[in-house]
LUMTI-976534 format. One line per field, with one value per residue: residue number from 1; x, y, z of N, C-alpha, C in turn. Coordinates in steps of 0.2 Angstrom, whole numbers, plus 5000, padded with zeros to 4 digits. Each point is the difference from the previous one (the first is absolute). Layout:
residues N
nr: c(NUM  ...)
n.x: c(X  ...)
n.y: c(Y  ...)
n.z: c(Z  ...)
ca.x: c(X  ...)
ca.y: c(Y  ...)
ca.z: c(Z  ...)
c.x: c(X  ...)
c.y: c(Y  ...)
c.z: c(Z  ...)
end
This chain:
residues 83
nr: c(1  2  3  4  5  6  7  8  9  10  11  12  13  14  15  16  17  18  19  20  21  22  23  24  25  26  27  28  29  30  31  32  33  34  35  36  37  38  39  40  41  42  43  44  45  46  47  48  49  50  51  52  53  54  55  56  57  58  59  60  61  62  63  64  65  66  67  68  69  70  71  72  73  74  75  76  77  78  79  80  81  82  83)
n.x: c(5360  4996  4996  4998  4994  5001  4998  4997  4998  5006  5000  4998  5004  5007  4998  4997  5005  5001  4998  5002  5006  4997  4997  5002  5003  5001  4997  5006  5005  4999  5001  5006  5004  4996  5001  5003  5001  4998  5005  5007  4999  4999  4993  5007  5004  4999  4996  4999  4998  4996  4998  4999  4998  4996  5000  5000  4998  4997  4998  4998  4997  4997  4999  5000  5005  4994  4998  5005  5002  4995  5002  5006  4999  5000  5002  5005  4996  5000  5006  5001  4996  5005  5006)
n.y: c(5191  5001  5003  5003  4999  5007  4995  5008  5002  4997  5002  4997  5003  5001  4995  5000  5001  4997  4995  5002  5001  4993  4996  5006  4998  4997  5001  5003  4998  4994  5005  5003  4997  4997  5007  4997  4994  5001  5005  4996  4995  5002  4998  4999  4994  5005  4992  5004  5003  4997  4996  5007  5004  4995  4998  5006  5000  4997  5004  5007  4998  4998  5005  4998  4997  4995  4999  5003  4995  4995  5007  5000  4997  4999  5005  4996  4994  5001  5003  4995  4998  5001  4999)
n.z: c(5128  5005  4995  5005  5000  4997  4995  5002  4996  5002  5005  5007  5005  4997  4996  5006  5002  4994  5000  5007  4998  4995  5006  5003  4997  5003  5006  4999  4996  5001  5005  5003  5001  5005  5003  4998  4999  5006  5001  4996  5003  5006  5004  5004  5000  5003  4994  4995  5005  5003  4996  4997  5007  4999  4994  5002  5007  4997  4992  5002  5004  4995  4995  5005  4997  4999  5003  5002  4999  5002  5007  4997  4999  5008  5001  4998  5001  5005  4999  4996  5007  5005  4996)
ca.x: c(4998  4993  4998  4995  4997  4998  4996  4995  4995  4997  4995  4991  5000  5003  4996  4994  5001  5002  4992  4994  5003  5001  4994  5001  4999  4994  4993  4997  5003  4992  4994  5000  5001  4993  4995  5003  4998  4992  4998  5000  4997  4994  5002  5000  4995  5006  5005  5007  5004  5000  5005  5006  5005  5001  5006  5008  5001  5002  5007  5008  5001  5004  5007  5004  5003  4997  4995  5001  4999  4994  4996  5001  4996  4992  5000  5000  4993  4996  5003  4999  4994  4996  5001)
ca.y: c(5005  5002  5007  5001  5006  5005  5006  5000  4998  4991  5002  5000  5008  5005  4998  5005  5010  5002  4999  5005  5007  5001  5005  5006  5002  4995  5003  5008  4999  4997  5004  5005  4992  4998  5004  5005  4994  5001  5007  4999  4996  5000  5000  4995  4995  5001  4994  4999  5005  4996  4993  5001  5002  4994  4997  5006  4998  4990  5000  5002  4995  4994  5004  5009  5003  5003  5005  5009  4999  4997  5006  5004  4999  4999  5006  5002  4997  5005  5008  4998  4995  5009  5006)
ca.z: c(5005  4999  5001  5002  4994  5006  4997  5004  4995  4999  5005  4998  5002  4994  4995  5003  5002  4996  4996  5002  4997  4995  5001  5002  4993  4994  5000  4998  4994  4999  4999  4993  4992  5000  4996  4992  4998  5000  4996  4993  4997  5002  5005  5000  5010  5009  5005  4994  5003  5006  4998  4996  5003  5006  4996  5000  5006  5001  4996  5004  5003  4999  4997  5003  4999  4991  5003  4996  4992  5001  5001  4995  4994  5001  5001  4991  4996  5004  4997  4994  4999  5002  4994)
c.x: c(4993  4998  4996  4996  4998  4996  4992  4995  4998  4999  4995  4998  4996  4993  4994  5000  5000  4991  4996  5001  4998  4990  4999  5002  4994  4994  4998  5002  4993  4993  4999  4997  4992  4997  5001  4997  4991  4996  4999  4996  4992  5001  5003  4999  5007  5005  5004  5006  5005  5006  5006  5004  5003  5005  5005  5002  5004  5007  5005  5002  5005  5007  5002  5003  4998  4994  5000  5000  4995  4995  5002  4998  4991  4999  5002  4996  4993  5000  4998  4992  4995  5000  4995)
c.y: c(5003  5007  5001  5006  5006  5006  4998  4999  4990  4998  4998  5006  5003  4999  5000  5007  5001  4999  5005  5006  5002  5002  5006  5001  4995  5003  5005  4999  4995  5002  5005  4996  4997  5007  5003  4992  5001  5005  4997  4993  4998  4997  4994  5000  5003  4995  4999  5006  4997  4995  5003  5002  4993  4998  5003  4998  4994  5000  5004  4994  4993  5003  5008  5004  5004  5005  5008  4998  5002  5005  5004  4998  5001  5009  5003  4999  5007  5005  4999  5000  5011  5003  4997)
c.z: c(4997  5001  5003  4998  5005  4995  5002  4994  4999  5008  4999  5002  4996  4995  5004  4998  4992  4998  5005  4997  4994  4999  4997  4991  4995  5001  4995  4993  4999  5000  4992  4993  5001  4998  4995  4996  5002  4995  4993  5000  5002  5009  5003  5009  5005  5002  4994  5004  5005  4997  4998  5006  5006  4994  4998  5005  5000  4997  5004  5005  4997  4996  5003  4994  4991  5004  4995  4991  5000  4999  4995  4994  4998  4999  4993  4997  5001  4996  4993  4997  5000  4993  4995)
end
């Protein structure tokens, strides 16, 4: 007998809504992280900004469910990188 799977996350739906969703936190966590990295290292290029949020996107998309790892670590690093 076969399961049918009803978990919305492995959806093409679900794994949409989940990478547009994941927009809405990456822009600003990345930003933070690009100007705090411009401030200490020197100037860097909008499209390192750019690539980093089209490549959060893609990753929540293809792993829904590592995504919050993902962000939470990126926002430890952040915290870390402030002090």
């Amino acid at each position: 007998m076969r399961r049918d799977r009803t978990d919305e996350e492995l959806t093409l739906t679900g794994r949409a809504m989940t990478a547009l969703g994941s927009i809405f936190i990456s822009v600003p966590v990345l930003g933070l992280l690009w100007l705090l990295l411009n401030y200490l290292l020197g100037e860097l290029s909008i499209h390192v900004l750019v690539w980093a949020v089209a490549g959060l996107t893609v990753f929540t998309f293809l792993f829904p469910r590592a995504a919050p790892d993902l962000f939470a670590g990126l926002i430890d690093a952040l915290f870390k990188i402030g002090r």
